[in-house]
C-alpha positions, 0 to 999 in steps of 0.5 A: 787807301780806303776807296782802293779798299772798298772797290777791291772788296767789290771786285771780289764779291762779283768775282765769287758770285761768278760761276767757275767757268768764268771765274776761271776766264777772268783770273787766268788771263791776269795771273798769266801776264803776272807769271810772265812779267815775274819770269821775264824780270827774273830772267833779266836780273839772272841774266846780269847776274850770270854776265857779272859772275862772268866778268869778275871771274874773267878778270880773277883769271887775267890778274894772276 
C-alpha cells in the first residue's frame, strides 16, 4: 500500500505542476470513461430492477 501511496502522491505532483490546459486534457479523458462505466452499470442494474419489478407485479396480477 505504501508504494501505490507514494506513486499516487507523484502523480499528483506532476499533475498540479501542469498548466490548466493540460491539466484539464489529462483529467478529462479519465473522468469521462468513469462517468460512463458508472452510467452504463447504473443503467444495468436499473434495468434488472425495473424487469423484476415487472415480473413480481406480473405474477401478483395472475394469482388473484
Amino acid at each position: 500500500m505504501g508504494g501505490f501511496l507514494s506513486w499516487w502522491d507523484g502523480v499528483e505532483l506532476w499533475l498540479t505542476g501542469l498548466p490548466f490546459v493540460a491539466q484539464t486534457a489529462v483529467v478529462m479523458p479519465v473522468v469521462l470513461a468513469l462517468a460512463y462505466g458508472m452510467a452504463v452499470l447504473l443503467d444495468g442494474a436499473l434495468g434488472n430492477g425495473i424487469r423484476v419489478l415487472r415480473r413480481v407485479r406480473h405474477d401478483d396480477e395472475d394469482s388473484t
